[in-house]
C-alpha positions in Angstrom: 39.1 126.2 53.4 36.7 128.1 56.1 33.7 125.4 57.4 30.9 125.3 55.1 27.8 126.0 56.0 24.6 125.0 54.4 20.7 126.6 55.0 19.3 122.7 55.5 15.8 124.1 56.7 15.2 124.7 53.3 17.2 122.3 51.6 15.8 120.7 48.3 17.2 117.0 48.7 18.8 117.3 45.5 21.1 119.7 45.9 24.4 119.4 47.2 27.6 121.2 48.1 29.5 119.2 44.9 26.9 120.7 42.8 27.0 124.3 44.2 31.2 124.2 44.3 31.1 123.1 40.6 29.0 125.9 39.8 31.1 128.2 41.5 34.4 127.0 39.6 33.4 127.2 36.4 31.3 130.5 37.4 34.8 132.1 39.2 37.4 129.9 38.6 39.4 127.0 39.9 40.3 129.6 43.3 37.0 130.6 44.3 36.7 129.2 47.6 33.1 128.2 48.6 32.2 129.4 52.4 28.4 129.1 52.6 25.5 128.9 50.7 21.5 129.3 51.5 18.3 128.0 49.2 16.2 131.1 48.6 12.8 130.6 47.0 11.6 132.7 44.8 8.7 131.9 42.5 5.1 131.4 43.0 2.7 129.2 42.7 1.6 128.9 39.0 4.2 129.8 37.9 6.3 126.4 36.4 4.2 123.4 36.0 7.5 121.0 34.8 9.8 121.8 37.7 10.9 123.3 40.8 12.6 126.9 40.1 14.6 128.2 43.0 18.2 130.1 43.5 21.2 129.4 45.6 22.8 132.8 47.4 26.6 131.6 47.8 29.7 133.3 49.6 33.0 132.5 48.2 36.1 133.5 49.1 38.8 134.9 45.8 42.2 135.9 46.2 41.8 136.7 49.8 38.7 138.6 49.8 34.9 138.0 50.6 32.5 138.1 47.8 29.2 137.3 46.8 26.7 135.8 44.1 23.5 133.8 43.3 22.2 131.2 41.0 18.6 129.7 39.4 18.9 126.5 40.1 15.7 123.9 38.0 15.4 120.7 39.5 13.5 118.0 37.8 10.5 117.0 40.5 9.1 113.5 40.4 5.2 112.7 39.3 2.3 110.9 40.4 1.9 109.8 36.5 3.8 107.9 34.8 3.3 109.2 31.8 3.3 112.7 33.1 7.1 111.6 34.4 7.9 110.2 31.2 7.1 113.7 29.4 8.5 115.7 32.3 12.0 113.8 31.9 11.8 114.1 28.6 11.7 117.9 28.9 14.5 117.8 31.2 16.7 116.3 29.5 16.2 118.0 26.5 17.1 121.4 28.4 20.0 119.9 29.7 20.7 119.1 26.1 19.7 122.7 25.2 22.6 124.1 27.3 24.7 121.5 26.7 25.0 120.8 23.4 23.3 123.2 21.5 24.1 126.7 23.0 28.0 126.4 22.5 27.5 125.6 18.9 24.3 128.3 18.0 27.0 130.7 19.3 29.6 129.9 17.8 27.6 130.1 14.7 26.5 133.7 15.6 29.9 134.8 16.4 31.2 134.0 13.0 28.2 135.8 11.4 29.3 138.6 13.6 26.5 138.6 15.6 26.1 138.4 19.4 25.1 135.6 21.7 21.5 134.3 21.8 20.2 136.0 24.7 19.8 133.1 27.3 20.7 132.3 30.7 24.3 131.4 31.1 24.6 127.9 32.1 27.3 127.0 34.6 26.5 123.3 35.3 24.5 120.6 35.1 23.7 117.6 36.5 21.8 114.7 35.3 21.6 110.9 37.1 19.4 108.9 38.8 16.8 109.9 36.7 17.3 113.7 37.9 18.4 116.6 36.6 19.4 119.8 38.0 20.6 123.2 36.1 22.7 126.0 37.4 22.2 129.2 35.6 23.1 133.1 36.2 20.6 135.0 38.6 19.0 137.5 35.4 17.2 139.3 38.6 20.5 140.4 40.1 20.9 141.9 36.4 17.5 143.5 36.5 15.4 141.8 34.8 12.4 140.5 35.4 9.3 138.5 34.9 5.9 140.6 32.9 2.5 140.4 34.4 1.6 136.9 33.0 -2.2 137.9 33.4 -1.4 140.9 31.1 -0.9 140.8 27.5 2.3 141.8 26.2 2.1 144.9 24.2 3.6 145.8 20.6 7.6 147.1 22.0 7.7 143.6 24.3 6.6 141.4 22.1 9.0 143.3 19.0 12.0 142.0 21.3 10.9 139.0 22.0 10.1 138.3 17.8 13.7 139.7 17.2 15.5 137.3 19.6 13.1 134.2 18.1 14.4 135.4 15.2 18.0 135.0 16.1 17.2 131.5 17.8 15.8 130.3 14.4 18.8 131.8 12.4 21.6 130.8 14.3 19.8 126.7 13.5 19.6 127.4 10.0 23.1 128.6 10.4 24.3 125.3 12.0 22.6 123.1 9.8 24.1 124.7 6.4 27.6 123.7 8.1 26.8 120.2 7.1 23.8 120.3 4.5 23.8 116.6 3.8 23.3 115.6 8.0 20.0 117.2 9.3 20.0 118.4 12.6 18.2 115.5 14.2 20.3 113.3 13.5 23.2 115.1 15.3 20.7 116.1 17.8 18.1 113.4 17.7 15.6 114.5 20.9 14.9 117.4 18.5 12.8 115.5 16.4 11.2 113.2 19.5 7.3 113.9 19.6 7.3 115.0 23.2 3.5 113.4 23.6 4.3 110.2 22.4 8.1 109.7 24.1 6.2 106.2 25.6 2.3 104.6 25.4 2.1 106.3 29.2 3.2 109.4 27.5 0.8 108.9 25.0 -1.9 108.2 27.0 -1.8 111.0 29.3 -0.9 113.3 26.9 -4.3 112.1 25.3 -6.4 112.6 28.4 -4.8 115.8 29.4 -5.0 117.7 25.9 -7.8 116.3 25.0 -9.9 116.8 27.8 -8.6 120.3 27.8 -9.8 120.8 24.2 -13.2 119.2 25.4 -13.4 122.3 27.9 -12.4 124.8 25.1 -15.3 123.5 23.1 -17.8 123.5 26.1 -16.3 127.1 26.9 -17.4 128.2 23.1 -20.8 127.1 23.4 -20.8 129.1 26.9 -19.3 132.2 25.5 -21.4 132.8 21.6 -22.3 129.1 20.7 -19.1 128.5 18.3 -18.8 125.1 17.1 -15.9 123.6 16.2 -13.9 120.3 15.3 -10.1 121.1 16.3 -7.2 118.6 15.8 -3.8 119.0 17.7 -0.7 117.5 15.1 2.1 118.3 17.2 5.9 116.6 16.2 8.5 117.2 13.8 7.7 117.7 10.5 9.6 116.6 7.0 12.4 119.4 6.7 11.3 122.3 5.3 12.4 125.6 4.5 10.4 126.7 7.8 12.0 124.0 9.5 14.4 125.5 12.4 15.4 125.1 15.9 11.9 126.4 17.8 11.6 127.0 21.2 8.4 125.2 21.1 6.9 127.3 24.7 7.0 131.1 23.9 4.6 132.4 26.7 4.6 135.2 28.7 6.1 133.1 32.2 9.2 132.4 29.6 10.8 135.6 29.1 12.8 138.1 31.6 12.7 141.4 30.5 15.2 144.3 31.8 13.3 148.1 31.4 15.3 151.4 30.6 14.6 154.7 32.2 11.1 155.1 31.3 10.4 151.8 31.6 10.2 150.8 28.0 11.4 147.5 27.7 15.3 147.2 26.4 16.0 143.8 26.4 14.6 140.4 26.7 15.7 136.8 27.7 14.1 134.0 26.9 14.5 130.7 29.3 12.6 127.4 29.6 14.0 125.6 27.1 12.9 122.2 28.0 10.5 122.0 24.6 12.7 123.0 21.8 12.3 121.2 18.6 13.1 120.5 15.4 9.6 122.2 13.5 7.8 125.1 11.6 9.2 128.9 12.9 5.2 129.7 12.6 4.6 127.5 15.2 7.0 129.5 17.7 4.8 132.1 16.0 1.2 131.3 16.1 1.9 130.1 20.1 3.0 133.4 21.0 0.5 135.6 19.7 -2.6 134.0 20.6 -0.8 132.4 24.3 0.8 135.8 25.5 -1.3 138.8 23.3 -5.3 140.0 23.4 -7.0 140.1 20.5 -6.7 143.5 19.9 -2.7 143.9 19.7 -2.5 140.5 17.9 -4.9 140.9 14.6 -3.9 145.1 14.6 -0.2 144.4 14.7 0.5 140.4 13.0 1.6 141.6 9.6 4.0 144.3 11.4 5.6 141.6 13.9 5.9 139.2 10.7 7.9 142.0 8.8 9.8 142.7 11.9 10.6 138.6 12.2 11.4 138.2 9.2 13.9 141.1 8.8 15.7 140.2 12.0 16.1 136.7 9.8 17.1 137.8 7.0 19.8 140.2 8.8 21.4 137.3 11.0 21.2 135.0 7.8 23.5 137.1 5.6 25.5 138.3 7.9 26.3 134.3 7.7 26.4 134.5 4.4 23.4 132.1 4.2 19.8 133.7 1.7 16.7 133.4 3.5 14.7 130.9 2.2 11.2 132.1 2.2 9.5 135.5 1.1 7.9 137.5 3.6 4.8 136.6 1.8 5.9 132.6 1.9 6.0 133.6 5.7 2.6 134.9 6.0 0.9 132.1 4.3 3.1 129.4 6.0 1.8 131.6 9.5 -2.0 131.0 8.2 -1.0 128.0 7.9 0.1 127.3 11.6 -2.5 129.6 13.2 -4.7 126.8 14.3 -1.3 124.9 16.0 -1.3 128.3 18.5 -4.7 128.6 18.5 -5.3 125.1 20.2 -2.9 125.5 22.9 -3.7 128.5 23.8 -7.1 126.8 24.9 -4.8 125.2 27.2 -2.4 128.0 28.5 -4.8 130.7 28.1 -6.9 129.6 31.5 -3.8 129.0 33.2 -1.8 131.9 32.6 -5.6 134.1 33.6 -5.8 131.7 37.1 -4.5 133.2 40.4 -1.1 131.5 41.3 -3.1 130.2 44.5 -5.5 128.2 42.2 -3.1 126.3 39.8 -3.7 122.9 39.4 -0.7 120.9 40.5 -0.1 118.5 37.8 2.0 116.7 39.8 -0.5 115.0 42.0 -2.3 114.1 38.7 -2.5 110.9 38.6 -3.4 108.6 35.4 -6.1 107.2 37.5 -6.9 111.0 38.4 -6.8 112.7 35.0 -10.9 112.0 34.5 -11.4 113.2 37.5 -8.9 115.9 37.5 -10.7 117.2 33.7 -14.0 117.0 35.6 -12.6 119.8 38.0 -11.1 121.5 35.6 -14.3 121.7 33.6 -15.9 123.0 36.9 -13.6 126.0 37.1 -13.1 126.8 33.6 -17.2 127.0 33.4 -17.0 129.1 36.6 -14.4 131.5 35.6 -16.6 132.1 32.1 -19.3 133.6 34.0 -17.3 135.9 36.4 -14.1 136.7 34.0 -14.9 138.9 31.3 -10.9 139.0 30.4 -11.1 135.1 30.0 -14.2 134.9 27.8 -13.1 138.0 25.7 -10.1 136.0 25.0 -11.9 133.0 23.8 -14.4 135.3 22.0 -11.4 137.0 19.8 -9.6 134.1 19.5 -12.4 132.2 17.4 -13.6 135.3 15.5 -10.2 135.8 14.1 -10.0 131.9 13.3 -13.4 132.6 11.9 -12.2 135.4 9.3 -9.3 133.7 8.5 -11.2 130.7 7.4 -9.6 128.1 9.6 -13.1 127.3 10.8 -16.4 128.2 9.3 -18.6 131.1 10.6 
């Protein structure tokens, strides 16, 4: 085998030439011959708040000749929090899990319905010990796809695709779950039905501060923007099984899909990644996150029952192709939806500000420490209050936001 030789300037410490090789083999096979391999960076600031994102670019040698390839590689980071590290391992774990697990038998489900494979990053190795994890995955950029404008809402033919392949997500659960009717799914797979937030009291704790300081600000931010008033409870966790109950992705933002554009760059297909929060829960809560984290006003309360008909269709199609009858009505879906609206609603207070901030003024959670977070919320408070007065984009989304909660009754006028 030629010397190896590894780009150690940039070097994260927790990746090795063992991890890279094994990625290689099961990428190329047993005879790929690893040669040399660099760390190229590739994500900005703001843009992942749970871990570091960045790609490996390897040479390899196969039957002689020279040849090329890269991978995403996630590595777990550590926390000045301990609860923050709690929730953070949690979620990487669970992804691990995710890939592990989970995507070999969702497929396999879809392949006997005839279907194809849910469209997500193939996974060529993983890696979790010593309280780290790391997770080697195709390169979707060398495929041509690629991120959307996160400060941009996503438009009625992105967010179609991206309802469509939730759709098949969802399915392909329900599809698993029939197999063995009498076992739920949790208890197969039980970090599905963990309440992420309350994994341990430090959890707990700092999920409390965090979320509900950031609610605090949302509240502050309506009095700033039109003098709304309102009294807004987060219940996040698994729910008793219901016929809503699936496999959710439990993060559908913008930041979390790759899409690839055709000739006239209308978008073709999507991928979804980050699938460190999936959960056992309501479908409308995949639902209700996405359109009021990752649409405006105007494409979500014009389009919802159209992106509702085109979910549930997508359902019903991957559902009997598996010889399993949807559930619910499209009309069951729309109430269980106004159900959920306030569950997206809430967090988008949260995302909403962050996916509107320049990359170069994230907050970086990870020097957030418990003794910090008042302080931290303070600054927040600061900048959110700011970025009222001097973003009309911000404050019009918090403006339609609560006038549609408003006319769908969730809170009073």
């Amino acid at each position: 085998m030629s010397e190896i030789s590894e780009d150690k300037t940039k070097l994260p410490c927790n990746i090795t030439y063992a991890h890279v090789r094994s990625a290689l083999m099961v990428d190329k096979g047993n005879e790929a011959q690893l040669t040399s391999w660099t760390v190229a960076d590739f994500t900005d600031k703001g843009d992942n708040y749970i871990c570091v994102v960045t790609s490996v670019d390897v040479n390899f040698k196969l039957q002689g000749n020279d040849h090329k390839t890269s991978y995403v590689v996630k590595i777990s980071t550590k926390h000045d929090s301990k609860g923050f590290h709690d929730i953070m391992n949690h979620f990487n774990l669970a992804e691990v899990k995710f890939y592990d697990e989970l995507v070999p038998v969702l497929n396999l489900e879809l392949k006997k319905a005839g279907q194809p494979s849910l469209r997500v990053p193939r996974c060529f190795y993983t890696c979790s010990e010593g309280g780290h994890t790391l997770i080697f995955m195709e390169n979707l950029r060398c495929q041509g796809f690629k991120t959307h404008p996160r400060q941009k809402s996503l438009d009625v033919a992105h967010t179609t695709l991206v309802l469509q392949e939730l759709a098949r997500l969802h399915s392909a659960s329900l599809l698993l779950q029939a197999r063995t009717p009498n076992i739920p799914l949790h208890q197969k797979y039980p970090h599905l039905a963990i309440q992420w937030s309350k994994v341990t009291q430090d959890a707990l704790n700092f999920s409390i501060g965090l979320f509900g300081g950031a609610i605090d600000n949302a509240i502050m931010a309506l009095e700033q923007v039109g003098g709304y008033l309102a009294a807004i409870k987060l219940d996040h966790g698994y729910e008793h099984p219901s016929p809503f109950t699936a496999l959710c992705h439990g993060d559908v933002w913008t930041n979390n899909f790759l899409f690839r554009y055709g000739e006239s760059n209308e978008p073709v297909e999507v991928m979804i990644v980050d699938h460190q929060v999936s959960r056992l829960s309501s479908i409308a809560d995949d639902l209700s996150y996405h359109f009021f984290t990752s649409l405006d006003g105007s494409v979500r309360r014009q389009n919802t029952d159209a992106f509702l008909d085109t979910y549930h269709s997508t359902l019903a199609k991957v559902l009997t192709a598996g010889n399993l009858n949807v559930s619910f009505t499209l009309e069951q879906l729309n109430q269980e939806y106004q159900d959920k609206v306030i569950y997206g609603s809430v967090f988008s207070m949260v995302v909403v500000p962050l996916i509107l901030t320049d990359g170069n003024e994230s907050p970086n959670l990870q020097e957030v420490s418990d003794e910090k977070m008042e302080e931290f919320m303070k600054s927040q408070k600061e900048t959110l209050t700011k970025k009222l007065i001097h973003s009309p984009v911000l404050k019009g989304r918090f403006i339609e936001t609560f006038d549609e909660l408003m006319e769908r009754g969730v809170i009073p006028s």
